[in-house]
N, C-alpha and C positions, 0 to 999 in steps of 0.2 A: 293724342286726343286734345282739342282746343280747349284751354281751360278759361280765357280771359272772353273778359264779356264782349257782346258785338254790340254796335251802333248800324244805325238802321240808313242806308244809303241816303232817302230823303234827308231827314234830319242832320246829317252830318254835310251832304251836300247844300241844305238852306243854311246851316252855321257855318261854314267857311263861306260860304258866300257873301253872308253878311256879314262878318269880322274882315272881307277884304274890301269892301265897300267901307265901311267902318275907317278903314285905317287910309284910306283916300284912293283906291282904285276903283274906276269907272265900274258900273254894273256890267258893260258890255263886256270889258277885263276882264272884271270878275268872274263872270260868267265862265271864259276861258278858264283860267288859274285852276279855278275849282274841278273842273271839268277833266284836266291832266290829271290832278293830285288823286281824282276819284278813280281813274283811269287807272293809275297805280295800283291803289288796291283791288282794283276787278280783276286786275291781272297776277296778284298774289307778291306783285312788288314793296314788300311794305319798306324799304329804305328809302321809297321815292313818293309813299303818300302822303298819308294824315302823320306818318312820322317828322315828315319836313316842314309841314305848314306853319307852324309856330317859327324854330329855329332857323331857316332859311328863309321865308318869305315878311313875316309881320314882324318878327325882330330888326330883320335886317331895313325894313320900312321905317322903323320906331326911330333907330339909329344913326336912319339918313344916308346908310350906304346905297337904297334900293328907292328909285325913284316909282311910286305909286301908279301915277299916269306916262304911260308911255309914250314920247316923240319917235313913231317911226318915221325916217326920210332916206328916202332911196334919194342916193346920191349918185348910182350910176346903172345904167339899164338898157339891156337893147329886146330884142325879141325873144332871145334863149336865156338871158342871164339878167340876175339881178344883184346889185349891191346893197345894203341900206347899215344906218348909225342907227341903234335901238336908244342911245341917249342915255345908258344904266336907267330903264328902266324893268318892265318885268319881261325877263326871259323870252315866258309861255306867251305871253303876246305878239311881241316882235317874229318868235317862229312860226306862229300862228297865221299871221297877213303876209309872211314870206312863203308860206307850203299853198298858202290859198293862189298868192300870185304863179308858183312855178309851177302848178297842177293845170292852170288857166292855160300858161304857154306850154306847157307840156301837150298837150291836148291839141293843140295847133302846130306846133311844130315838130313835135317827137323827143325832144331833150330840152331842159333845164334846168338851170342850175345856178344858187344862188348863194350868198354869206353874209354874214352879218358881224358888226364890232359894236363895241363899247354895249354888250349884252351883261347879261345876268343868268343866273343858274334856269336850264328852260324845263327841268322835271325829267319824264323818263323819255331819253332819245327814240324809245319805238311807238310814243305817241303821232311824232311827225312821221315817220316809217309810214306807221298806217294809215294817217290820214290820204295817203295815197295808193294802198291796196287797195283801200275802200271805194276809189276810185277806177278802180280797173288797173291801176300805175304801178311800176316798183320804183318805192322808195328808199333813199339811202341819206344818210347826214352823221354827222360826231361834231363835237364840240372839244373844245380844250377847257382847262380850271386851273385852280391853283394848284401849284406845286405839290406834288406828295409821291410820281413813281421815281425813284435812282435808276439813272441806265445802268447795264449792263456792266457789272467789274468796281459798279460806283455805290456812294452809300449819301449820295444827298439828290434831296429830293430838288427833282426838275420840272417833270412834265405833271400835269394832270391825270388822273384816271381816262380821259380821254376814250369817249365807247366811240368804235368804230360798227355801227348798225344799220341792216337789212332787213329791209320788206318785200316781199312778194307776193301778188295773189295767186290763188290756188281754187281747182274746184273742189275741195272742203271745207267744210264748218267755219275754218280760221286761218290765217294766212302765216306766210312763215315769216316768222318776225325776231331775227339775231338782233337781241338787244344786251350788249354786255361790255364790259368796260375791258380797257387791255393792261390793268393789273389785274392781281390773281385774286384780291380783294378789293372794292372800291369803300372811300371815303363813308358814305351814307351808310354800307354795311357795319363798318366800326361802329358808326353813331348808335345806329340798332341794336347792337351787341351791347353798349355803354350804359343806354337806354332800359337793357333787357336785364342787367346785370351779370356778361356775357364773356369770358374770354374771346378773343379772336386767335382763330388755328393758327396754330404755331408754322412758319416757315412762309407767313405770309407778309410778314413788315421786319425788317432790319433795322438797327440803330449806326448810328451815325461810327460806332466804333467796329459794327459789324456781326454785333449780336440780334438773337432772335428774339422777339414782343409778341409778348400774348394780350398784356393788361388791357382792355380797352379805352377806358378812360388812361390811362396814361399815354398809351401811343396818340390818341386824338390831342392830349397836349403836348408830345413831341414832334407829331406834325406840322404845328402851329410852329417852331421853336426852329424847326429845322432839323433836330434828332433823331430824327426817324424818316424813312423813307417806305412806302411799298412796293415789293417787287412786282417786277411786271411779267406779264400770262407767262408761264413755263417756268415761274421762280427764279432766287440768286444765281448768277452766273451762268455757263455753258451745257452745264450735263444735262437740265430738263429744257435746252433749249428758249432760256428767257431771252436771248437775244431777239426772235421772233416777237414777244409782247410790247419788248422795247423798240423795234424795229416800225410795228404800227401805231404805237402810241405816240415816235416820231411822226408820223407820216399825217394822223388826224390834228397834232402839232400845227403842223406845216401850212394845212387844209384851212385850218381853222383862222389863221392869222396872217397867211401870205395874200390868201384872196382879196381880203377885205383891208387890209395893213391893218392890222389891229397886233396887242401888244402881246408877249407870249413868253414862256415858261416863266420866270420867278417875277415877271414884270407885274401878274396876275396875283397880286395880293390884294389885300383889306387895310393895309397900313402904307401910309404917305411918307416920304422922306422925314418927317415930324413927329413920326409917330400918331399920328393920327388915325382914323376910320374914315375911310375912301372905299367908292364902287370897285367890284372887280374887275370892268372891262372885260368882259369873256369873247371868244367870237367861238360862231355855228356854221356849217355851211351843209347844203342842202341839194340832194342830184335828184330829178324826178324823172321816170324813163316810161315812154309811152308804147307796149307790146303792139299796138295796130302800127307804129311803123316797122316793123320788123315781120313775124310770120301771124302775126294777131291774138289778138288776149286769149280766146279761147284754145288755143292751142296752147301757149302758156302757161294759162293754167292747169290743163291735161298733163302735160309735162310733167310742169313741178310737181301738180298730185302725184305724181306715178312713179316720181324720182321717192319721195317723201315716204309714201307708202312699202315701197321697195327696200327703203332703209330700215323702217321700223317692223318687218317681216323678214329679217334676216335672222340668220341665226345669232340666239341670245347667249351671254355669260352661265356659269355653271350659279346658280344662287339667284338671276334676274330673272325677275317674272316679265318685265316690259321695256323695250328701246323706245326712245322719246325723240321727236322732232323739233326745232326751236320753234317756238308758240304755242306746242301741247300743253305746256303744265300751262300756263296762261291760262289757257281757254280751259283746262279743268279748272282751275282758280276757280275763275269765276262761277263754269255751271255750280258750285260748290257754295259759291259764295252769293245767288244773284239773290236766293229767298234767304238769306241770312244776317245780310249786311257786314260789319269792317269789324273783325275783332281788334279790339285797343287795349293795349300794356298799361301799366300805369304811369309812362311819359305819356303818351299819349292824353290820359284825361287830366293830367294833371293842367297840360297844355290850352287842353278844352276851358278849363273851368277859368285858368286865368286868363284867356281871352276873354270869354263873354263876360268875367267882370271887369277885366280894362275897359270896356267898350259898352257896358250896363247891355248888353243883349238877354234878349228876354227868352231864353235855353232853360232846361232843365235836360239831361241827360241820362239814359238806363244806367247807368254805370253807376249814380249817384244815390 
């Protein structure tokens, strides 16, 4: 049973809003930014909502690692594909006028596909997913990040959590949306747990000598260090088959930073030859597919419902009441969540209450 208070969708949606206008992002930006982060929690993702807004977005603004206003410039483009430099600034932006451009050419051509460098953290990868179910389209994209999964046999961190995720429409309520990272934990999870005052399950992060981490807060600063690594989908080594996580954690790598030449696994820090605080550089890249050039949406989507349906009507485990499709719990989230608003930890307000007073906004909160 939910025991921490909830904030009420508007209110949380008009205070980040105006805490990212506040700290120098465009209202139209803004708009977006808020928009994802809200998205997150509708969807019951809380590692990627109101739990990042502070730590990831207005920190990193305060800092000067996270450029406010965003220079998008497409640097190269033909009819199916686009290139562009986000300039470190905000993520959710840059992905935002790139799903809009490749839905545009998708829709006229049948395929697009695009990438982006010198980005920033862009929120939860099945935002851009859907932004193109929504459109009748399947969507696909992953990004790379800082260092934190160890390949396979190895105990330093390389790659990013790196989610490699799928969208498709369907003719049900909600579309299928494979949004997850190809470690067996991601980064934001830990935060959550650190946040929560949380161990992290054990067999999910390694140290540098080969032992297993539970602490939260410590593994979050031996990732930073280098100490620690997480393993990727399937766990340490061969038996559960982690070479698989590590195999596509490569591949959104690749994706992510050959398209666009952008810079990639440990080059992907916050710290300069000097020691310093520097942008991370991230790159996105983004495939939008149009089912009318193929046998056409509505069939499509008959399909996938049918496939979907078919899965979740099979025969269940001795103990399960329910087999779940990717986007179900989602979409319960939210029916769950839509008349109740975002329940927040106490990161969370704490987070709240010192934004609106760095920025004298005129909030008061249920929490308080």
């Amino acid at each position: 049973m939910e025991t921490r208070p909830y904030i009420g969708w508007k209110l949380a949606g008009d205070f980040m809003r105006d805490a990212f206008i506040a700290a120098g992002v465009p209202k139209e930006d803004a708009d977006i930014c808020t928009e994802v982060l809200l998205e997150s929690d509708r969807r019951g993702i809380e590692s990627h909502g109101t739990n990042r807004f502070k730590p990831i977005y207005i920190d990193r603004i305060n800092a000067g690692i996270l450029n406010p206003v965003t220079e998008y410039e497409i640097i190269k483009e033909t009819p199916t594909t686009e290139v562009a430099d986000a300039h470190d600034g905000m993520g959710m932006v840059a992905s935002y006028k790139m799903m809009k451009s490749l839905i545009k050419k998708a829709k006229e051509h049948g395929l697009a596909m695009g990438a982006i460098r010198n980005s920033s953290h862009y929120g939860i990868a099945g935002y851009w997913a859907t932004m193109a179910t929504e459109e009748g389209l399947l969507g696909i994209t992953g990004t790379n990040a800082r260092a934190s999964i160890a390949p396979t046999f190895g105990v330093e961190n390389m790659m990013g959590t790196n989610p490699l995720t799928f969208g498709f429409p369907t003719d049900e309520d909600f579309p299928f949306v494979l949004d997850c990272a190809t470690s067996i934990v991601q980064r934001g999870r830990i935060e959550y747990y650190a946040r929560e005052g949380k161990d992290t399950p054990a067999g999910t992060v390694i140290s540098d000598k080969g032992e297993a981490l539970t602490d939260s807060e410590y593994i979050l600063e031996a990732l930073v260090d280098g100490t620690a690594a997480l393993a990727p989908l399937g766990g340490i080594g061969e038996d559960l088959a982690g070479y698989k996580g590590y195999g596509y954690a490569a591949a959104v790598e690749i994706l992510s930073a050959a398209l666009a030449q952008n810079l990639f696994l440990k080059d992907l820090t916050n710290v300069d030859e000097n020691g310093g605080k520097r942008p991370y550089h991230l790159g996105h890249f983004f495939l939008v597919i149009n089912p009318d050039f193929f046998m056409g949406l509505d069939s499509f989507k008959k399909t996938t419902g049918d496939i979907l349906r078919s899965l979740r009507a099979s025969k269940k485990a001795p103990g399960c009441e329910r087999i779940f499709t990717a986007g179900e719990k989602e979409h319960d989230a939210w029916l769950d969540r839509k008349d109740k608003g975002i329940p927040v930890g106490e990161g969370v307000q704490k987070d709240f209450k010192e934004v609106r007073d760095k920025y004298n906004l005129d909030y008061r909160f249920p929490f308080e």
